[in-house]
C-alpha positions as CSV (number, residue, x, y, z in Angstrom):
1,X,14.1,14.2,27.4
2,X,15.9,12.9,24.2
3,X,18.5,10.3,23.9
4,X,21.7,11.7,24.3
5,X,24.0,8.7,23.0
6,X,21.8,8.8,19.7
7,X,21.9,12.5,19.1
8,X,25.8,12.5,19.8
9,X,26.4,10.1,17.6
10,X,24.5,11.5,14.4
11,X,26.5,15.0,15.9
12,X,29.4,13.2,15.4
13,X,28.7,11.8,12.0
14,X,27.6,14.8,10.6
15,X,24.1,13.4,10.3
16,X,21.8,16.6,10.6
17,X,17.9,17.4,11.3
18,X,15.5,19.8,11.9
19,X,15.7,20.9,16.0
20,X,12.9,18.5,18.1
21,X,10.8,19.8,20.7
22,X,10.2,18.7,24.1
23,X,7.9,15.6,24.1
24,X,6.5,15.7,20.4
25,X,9.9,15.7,18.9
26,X,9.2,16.4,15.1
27,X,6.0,15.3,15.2
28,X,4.1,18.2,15.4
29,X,5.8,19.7,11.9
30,X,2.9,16.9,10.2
31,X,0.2,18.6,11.6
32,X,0.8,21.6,9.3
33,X,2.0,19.7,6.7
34,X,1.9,16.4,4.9
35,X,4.6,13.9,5.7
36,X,5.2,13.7,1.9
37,X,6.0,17.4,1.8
38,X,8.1,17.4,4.8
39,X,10.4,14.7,3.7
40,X,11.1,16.3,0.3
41,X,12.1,19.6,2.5
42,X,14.4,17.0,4.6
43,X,16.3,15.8,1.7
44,X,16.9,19.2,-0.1
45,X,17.8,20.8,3.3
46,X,20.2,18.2,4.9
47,X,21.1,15.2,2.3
48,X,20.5,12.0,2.4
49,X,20.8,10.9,5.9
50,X,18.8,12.8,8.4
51,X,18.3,12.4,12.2
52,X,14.4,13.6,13.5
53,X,12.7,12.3,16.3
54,X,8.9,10.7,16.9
55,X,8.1,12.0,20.7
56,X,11.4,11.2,22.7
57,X,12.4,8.3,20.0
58,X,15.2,8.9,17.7
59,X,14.5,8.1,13.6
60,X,16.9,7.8,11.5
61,X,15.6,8.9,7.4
62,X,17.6,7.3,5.4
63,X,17.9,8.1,1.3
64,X,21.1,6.1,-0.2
65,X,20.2,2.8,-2.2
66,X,22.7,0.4,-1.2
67,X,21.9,1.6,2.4
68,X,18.1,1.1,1.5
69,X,19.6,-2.3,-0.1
70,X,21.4,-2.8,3.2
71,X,18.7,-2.6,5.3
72,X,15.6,-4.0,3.4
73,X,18.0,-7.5,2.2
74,X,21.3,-7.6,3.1
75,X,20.8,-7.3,6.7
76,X,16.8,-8.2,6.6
77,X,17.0,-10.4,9.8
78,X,18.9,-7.5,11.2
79,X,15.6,-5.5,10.3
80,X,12.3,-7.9,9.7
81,X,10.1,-5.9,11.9
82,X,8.1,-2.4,11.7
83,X,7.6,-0.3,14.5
84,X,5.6,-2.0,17.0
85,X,2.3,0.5,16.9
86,X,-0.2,0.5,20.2
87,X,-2.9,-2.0,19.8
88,X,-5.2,-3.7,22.6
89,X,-7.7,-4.6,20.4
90,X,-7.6,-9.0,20.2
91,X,-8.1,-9.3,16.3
92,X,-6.7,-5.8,15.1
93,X,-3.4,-6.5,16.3
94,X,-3.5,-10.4,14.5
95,X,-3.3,-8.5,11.1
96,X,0.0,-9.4,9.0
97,X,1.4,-5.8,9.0
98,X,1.4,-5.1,12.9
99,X,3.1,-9.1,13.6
100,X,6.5,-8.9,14.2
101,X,9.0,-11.8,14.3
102,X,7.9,-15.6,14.4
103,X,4.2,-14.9,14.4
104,X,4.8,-12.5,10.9
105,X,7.1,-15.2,9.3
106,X,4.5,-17.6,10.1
107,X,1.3,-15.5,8.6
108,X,3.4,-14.5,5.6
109,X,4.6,-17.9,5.1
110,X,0.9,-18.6,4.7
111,X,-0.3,-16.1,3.5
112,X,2.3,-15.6,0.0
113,X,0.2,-17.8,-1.9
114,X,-2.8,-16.5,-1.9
115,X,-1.8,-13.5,-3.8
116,X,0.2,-15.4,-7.1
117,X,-0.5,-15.2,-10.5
118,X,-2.6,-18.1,-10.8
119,X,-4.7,-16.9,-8.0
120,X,-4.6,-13.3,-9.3
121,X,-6.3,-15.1,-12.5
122,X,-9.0,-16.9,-10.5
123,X,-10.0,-13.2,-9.0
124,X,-10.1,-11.5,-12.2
125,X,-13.4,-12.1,-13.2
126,X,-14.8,-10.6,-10.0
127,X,-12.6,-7.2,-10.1
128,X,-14.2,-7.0,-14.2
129,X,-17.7,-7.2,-12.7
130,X,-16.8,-4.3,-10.4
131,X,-14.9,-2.5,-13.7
132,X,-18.1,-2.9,-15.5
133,X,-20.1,-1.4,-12.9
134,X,-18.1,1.4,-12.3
135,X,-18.0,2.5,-16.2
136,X,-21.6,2.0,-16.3
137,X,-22.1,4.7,-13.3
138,X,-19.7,7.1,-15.2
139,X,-21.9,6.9,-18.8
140,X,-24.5,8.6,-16.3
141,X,-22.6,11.5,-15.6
142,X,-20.0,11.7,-18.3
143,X,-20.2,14.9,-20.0
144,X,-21.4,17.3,-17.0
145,X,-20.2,19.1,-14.5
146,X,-16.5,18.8,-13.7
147,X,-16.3,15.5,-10.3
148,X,-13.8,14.9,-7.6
149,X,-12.9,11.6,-9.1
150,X,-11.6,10.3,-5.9
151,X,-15.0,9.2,-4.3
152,X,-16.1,7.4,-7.5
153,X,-12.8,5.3,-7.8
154,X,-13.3,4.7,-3.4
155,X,-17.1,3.3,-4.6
156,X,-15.1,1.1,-7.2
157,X,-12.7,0.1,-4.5
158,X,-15.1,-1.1,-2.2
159,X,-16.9,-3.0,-4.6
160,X,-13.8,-5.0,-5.4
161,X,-12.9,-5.7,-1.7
162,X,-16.6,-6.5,-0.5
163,X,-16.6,-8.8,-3.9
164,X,-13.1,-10.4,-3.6
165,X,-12.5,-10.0,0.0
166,X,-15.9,-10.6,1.7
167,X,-17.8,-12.6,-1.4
168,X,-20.4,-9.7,-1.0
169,X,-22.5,-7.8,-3.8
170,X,-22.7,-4.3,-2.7
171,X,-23.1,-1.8,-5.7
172,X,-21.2,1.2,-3.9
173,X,-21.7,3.6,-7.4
174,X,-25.6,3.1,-6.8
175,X,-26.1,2.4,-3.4
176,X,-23.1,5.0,-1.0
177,X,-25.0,4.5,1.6
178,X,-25.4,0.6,2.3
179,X,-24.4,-0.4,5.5
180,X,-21.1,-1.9,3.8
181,X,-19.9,1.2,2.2
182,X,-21.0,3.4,4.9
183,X,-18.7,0.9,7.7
184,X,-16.0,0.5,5.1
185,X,-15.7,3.9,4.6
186,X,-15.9,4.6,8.3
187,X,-13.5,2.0,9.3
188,X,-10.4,3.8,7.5
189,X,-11.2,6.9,9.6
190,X,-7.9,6.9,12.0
191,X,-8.7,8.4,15.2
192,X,-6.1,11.6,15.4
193,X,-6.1,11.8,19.0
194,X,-4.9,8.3,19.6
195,X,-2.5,8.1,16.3
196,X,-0.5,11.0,18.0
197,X,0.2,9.3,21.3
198,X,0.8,6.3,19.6
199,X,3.9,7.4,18.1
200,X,4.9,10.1,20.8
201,X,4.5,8.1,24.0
202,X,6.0,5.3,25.0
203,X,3.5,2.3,25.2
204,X,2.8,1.8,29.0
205,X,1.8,5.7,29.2
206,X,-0.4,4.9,26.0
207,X,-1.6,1.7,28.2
208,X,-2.5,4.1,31.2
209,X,-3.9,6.7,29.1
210,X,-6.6,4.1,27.7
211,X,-5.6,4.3,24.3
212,X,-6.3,0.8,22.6
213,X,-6.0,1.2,18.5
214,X,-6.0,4.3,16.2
215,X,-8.6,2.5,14.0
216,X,-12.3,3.6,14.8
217,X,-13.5,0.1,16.1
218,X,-17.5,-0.1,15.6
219,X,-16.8,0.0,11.7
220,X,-14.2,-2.4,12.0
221,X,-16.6,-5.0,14.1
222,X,-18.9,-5.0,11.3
223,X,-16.1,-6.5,8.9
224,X,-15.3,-9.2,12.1
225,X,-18.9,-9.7,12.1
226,X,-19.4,-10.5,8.1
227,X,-16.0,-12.7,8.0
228,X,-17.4,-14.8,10.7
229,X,-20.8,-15.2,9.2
230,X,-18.8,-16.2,5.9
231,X,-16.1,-18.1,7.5
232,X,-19.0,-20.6,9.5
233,X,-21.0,-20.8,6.0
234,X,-18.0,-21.6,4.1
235,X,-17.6,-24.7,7.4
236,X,-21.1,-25.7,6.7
237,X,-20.3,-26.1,2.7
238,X,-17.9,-28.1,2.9
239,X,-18.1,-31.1,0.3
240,X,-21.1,-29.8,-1.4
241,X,-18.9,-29.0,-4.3
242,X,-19.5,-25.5,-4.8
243,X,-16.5,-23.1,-5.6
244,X,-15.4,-19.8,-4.3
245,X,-12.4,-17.8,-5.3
246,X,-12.1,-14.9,-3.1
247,X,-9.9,-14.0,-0.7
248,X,-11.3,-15.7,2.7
249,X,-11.6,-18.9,0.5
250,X,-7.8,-18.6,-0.5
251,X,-6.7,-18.3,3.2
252,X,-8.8,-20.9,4.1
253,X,-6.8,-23.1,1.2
254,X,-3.7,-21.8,1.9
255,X,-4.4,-22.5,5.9
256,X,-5.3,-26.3,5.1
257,X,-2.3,-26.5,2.5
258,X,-0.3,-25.5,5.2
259,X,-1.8,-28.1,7.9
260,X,-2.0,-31.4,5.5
261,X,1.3,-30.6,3.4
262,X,3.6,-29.2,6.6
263,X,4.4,-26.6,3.9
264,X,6.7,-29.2,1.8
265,X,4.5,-28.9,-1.0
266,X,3.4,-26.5,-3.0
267,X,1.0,-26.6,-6.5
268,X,4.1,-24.9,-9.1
269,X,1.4,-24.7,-11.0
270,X,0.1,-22.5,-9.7
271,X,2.8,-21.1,-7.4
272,X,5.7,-19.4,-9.2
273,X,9.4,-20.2,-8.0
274,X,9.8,-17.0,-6.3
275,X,7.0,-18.1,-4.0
276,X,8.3,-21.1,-3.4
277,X,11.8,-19.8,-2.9
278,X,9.8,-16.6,-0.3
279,X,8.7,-20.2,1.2
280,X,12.1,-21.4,2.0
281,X,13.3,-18.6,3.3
282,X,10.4,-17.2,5.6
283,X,8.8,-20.7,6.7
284,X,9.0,-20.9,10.3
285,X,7.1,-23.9,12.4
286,X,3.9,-25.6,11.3
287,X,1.7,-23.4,12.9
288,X,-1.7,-22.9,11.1
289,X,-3.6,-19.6,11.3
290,X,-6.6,-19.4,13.7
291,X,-9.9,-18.2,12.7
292,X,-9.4,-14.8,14.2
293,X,-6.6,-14.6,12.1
294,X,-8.4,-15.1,9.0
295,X,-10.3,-12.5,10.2
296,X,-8.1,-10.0,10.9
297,X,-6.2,-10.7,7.4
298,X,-9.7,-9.8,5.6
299,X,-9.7,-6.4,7.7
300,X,-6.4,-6.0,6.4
301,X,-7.8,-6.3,3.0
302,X,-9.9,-3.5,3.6
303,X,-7.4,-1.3,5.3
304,X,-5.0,-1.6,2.4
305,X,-7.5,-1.9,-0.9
306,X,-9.3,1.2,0.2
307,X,-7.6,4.1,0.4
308,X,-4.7,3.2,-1.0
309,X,-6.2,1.9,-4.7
310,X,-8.6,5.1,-4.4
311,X,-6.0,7.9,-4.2
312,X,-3.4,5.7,-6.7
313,X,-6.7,5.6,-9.8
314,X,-8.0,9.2,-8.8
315,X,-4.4,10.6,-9.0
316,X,-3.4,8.2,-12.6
317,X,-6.9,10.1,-13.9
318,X,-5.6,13.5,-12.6
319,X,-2.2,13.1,-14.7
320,X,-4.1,11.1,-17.5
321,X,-6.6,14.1,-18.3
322,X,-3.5,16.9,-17.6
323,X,-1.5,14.8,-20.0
324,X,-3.7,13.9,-23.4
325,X,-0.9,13.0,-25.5
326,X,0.0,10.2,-22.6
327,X,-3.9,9.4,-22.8
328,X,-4.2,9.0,-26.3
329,X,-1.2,7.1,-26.5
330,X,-2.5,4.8,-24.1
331,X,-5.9,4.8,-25.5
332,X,-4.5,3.6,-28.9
333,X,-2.4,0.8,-27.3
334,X,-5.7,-0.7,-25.3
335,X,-7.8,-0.9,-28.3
336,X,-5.5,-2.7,-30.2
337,X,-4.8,-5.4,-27.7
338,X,-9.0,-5.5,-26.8
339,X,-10.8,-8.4,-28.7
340,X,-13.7,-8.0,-30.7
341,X,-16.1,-8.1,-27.7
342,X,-13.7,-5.1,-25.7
343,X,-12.2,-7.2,-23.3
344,X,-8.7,-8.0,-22.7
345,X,-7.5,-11.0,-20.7
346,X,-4.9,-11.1,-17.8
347,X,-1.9,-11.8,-19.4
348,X,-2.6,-9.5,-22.4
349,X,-3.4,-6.5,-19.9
350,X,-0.1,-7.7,-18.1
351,X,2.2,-7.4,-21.1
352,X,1.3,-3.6,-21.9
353,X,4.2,-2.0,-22.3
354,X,2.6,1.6,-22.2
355,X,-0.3,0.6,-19.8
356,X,2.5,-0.4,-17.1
357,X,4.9,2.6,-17.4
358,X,1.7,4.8,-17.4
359,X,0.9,3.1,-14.1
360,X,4.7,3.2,-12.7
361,X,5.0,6.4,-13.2
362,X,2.1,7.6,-11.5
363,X,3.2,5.5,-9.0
364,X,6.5,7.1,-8.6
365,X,5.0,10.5,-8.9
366,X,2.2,9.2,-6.0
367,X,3.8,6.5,-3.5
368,X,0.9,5.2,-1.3
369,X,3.6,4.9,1.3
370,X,5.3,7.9,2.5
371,X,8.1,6.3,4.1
372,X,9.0,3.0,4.7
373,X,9.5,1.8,8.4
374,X,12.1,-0.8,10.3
375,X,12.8,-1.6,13.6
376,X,16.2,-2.9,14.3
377,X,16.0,-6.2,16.0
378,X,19.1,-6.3,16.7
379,X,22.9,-3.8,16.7
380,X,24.4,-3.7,13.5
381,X,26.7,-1.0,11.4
382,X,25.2,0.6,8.1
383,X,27.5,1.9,5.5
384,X,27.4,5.4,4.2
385,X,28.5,6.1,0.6
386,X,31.2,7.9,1.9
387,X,32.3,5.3,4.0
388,X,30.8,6.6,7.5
389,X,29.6,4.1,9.9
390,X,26.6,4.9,11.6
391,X,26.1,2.6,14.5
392,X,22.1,1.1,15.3
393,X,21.3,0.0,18.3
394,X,18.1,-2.2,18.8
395,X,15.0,-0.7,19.0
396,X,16.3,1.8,16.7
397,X,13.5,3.1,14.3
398,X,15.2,3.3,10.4
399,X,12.8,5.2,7.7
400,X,12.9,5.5,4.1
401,X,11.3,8.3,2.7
402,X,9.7,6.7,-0.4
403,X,8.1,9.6,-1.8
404,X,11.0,12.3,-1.1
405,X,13.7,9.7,-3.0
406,X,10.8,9.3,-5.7
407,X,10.7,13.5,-6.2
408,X,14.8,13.6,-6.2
409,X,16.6,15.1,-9.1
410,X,19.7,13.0,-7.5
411,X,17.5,9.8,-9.0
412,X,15.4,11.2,-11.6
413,X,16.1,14.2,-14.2
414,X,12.6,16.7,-13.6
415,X,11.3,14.8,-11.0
416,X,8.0,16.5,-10.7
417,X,7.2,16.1,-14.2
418,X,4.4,13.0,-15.3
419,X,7.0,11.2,-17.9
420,X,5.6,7.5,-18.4
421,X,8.7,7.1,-20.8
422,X,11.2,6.5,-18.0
423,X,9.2,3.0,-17.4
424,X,9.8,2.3,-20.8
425,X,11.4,-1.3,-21.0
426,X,14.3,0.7,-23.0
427,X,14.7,3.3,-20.3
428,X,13.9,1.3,-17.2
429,X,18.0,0.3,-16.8
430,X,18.4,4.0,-16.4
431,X,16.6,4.0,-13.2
432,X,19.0,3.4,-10.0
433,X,18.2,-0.1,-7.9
434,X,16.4,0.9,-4.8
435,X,15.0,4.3,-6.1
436,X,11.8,3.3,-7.0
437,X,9.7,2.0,-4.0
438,X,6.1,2.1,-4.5
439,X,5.3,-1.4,-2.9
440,X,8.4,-1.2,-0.3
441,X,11.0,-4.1,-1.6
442,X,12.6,-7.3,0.2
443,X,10.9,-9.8,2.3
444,X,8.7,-7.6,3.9
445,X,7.4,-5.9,0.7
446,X,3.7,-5.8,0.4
447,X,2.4,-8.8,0.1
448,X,-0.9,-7.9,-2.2
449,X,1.2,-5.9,-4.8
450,X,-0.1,-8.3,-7.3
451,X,-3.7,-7.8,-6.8
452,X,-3.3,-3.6,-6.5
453,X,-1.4,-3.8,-10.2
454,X,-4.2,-6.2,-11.9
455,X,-6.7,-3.8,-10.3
456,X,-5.7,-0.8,-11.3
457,X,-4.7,-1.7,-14.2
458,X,-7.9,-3.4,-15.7
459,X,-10.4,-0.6,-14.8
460,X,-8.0,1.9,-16.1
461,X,-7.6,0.2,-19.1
462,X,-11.4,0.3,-19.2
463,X,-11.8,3.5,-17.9
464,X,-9.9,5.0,-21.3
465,X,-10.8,2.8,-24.0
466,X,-14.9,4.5,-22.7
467,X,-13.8,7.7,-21.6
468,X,-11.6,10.7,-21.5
469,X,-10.3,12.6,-19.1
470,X,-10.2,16.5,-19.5
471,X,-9.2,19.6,-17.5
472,X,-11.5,22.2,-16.5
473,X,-11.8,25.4,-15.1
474,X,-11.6,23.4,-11.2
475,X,-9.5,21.4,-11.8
476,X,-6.6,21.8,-9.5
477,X,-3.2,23.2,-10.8
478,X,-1.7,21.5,-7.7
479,X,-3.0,19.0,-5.4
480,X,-3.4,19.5,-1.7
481,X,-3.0,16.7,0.6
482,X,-4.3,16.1,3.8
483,X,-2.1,16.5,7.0
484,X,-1.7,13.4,9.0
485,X,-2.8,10.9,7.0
486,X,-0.6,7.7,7.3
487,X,-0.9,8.2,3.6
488,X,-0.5,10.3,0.6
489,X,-4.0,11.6,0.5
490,X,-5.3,14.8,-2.3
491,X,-8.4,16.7,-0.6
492,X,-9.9,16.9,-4.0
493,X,-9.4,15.5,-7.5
494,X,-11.1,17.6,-9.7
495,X,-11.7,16.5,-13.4
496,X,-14.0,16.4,-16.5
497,X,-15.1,13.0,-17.7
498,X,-16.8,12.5,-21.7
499,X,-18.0,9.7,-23.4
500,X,-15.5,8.6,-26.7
């Protein structure tokens, strides 16, 4: 039922796990626990390299930085793709993060400038408005009963991606239950049920058993529906001179760069060398993207400016009001870079040294990603630190546990303590290359990182110069997460909220 070869091998090389069971493999332990949880267990139990199994498939957790180094750079061509996850549905499966090979160079290679700097800038103003809105909501009910922050910051976060995303003006804080918030909420709702053969079964069993996505589809045909709408308005405005700057608009630049320019020129003003460099490397054919792919690429917008900014401001609000010396501190440094009208540009909020080690810290402390997943396209050799070989075959599923090497005392002294100074720019040196993984690292790192820090960042820096977060009586000692979530989910983030 399991691969022999593979299981000998890890036998040979010392490479333990926890025993599989027949057909779920390891699976099963996440629907007890959360993945995070598990995989901190996995690294205290049996080290740094551990063997565990999805279904029948093999996995191979790996924890060392110049392996992490080895497989995310060194030998990225040996490792550019992610597990290959069951989709039938025609525009789900177009979205950047489930392409492999040529068609994922090609998107990226399109796609990378629509999230610099510059454009970052041109999106600001939109992600404010939202900002504004949100603090607005929370002068209503600062001061009373002790909230679950975490729905209030999943209003905020559809407000930004139904404003930048899909050039829509929803209100989420007032109105929960508009058709968009209501679909956008529903459309992160993985069906369980189909998630678990996906990853157990092998794909023509999934095929026969029906099973076409783990995304709830009706929700997500709503977002097809509006992108269309917008992409055949945006057609019929063509030449009338009127501007738009969110994030359909930059694909569709970025698509007609790419078609007029053959991708030999780029705006480097606009475009910082990295990009251009990211260009170089990843450019692939002249291929533009179609308009389901535009689509999809909004979708993906959606699925990964949710949830994901949601749970990263609920839990940076949980340490903030446990932690008041950390909020005060940071309080005191956002006032004094605010102008006289309280506002605070983009590359003023981007050169806080205390605003961004507040944020990286919570970050390491709460790693959207759990792990980090590749696919080997190819056999190649990995390096131990002891000098072991451990031989990959292709097909081979490698994993890095982000948030288990993020809670290590190997990498960080007290790692469950909220200690902004370690992002300090004095202390960052201290803190080992390829340790801290919040947006995944290499070529394949995500691509909208940019936009999650500006967004974050701005309404928190909002959020404290109007409020303060406090304990109370509910608020939770220790978080609980959800099981199964493809993500590092709290059930509840329980805090008090006053006006300063």
């Amino acid at each position: 039922m399991f691969r022999r070869p593979m299981r000998l091998i890890l036998m040979r090389l010392g490479v333990n796990g926890p025993k599989p069971i027949v057909v779920f493999g390891n699976f099963l332990h996440r629907c007890v626990r959360p993945l995070a949880v598990i995989d901190v267990g996995y690294l205290k139990k049996y080290g740094t390299i551990i063997g565990v199994y999805d279904g029948r498939n093999p996995v191979l957790l790996v924890a060392e930085p110049e392996i992490i180094k080895q497989i995310t750079v060194k030998d990225f061509q040996a490792f550019a793709d992610r597990r290959s996850l069951t989709t039938e549905h025609p525009i789900i499966n177009k979205a950047l993060f489930l392409n492999t090979g040529d068609d994922w160079k090609r998107l990226r290679t399109i796609m990378s400038p629509t999230f610099t700097s510059g454009k970052m800038r041109r999106m600001y103003h939109l992600v404010r408005e939202c900002v504004r809105e949100m603090c607005d909501h929370l002068d209503v009910i600062a001061g009373g009963q002790p909230i679950n922050i975490r729905p209030v910051h999943q209003c905020f976060a559809l407000d930004v991606i139904a404003s930048c995303a899909f050039a829509t003006k929803i209100n989420a804080q007032s109105e929960p239950n508009s058709e968009f918030v209501v679909n956008g909420r529903r459309a992160m709702d993985f069906n369980v049920w189909q998630m678990i053969p996906s990853f157990v079964f092998p794909k023509w069993l999934n095929r026969a058993l029906g099973v076409r996505t783990q995304f709830v589809e009706e929700p997500s045909e709503y977002m097809f529906t509006m992108a269309r709408h917008i992409l055949a308005n945006r057609r019929r405005q063509t030449g009338v001179g009127k501007e738009y700057h969110d994030f359909i608009q930059l694909l569709i630049d970025a698509n007609a760069r790419h078609t007029n320019n053959n991708n030999k020129s780029i705006d480097l003003s606009d475009d910082e060398e990295e990009v251009v460099e990211t260009q170089q490397k990843l450019y692939f054919g002249t291929k533009t993207m179609t308009e389901e792919e535009i689509i999809a690429q909004s979708w993906l917008f959606l699925l990964a400016g949710f949830e994901s900014t949601a749970t990263t401001m609920a839990y940076l609000s949980y340490e903030l009001a446990r932690n008041p010396d950390v909020q005060q501190r940071l309080y005191e440094e956002v006032v004094e870079a605010m102008d006289s009208e309280g506002e605070i540009d983009y590359d003023r909020l981007h050169g806080l040294p205390y605003l961004d080690a507040v944020f990286s810290e919570s970050m390491r402390l709460y790693p959207v990603a759990t792990r980090l997943e590749r696919e080997a396209g190819q056999p190649v050799v990995l390096k131990t630190s002891s000098g072991a070989d451990i031989p990959i075959f292709k097909g081979q599923l490698v994993e890095i546990p982000v948030h288990a090497i993020h809670r290590s005392e190997r990498y960080y002294p007290n790692p469950n303590q909220f200690d902004p100074d370690r992002f300090l720019p004095q202390n960052k040196h201290l803190i080992a290359p390829y340790t801290y993984l919040p947006f995944g690292t290499g070529p394949r790192n995500c691509i909208g990182n940019r936009f999650a820090i500006m967004e974050v960042k701005l309404c928190i820096a909002h959020l404290v110069k109007r409020f303060r977060f406090t304990t109370t009586a509910q608020t939770e000692s220790k978080l609980l997460y959800v099981n199964l979530s493809p993500a590092l989910v709290a059930k509840s983030v329980t805090i008090g909220i006053e006006k300063r």
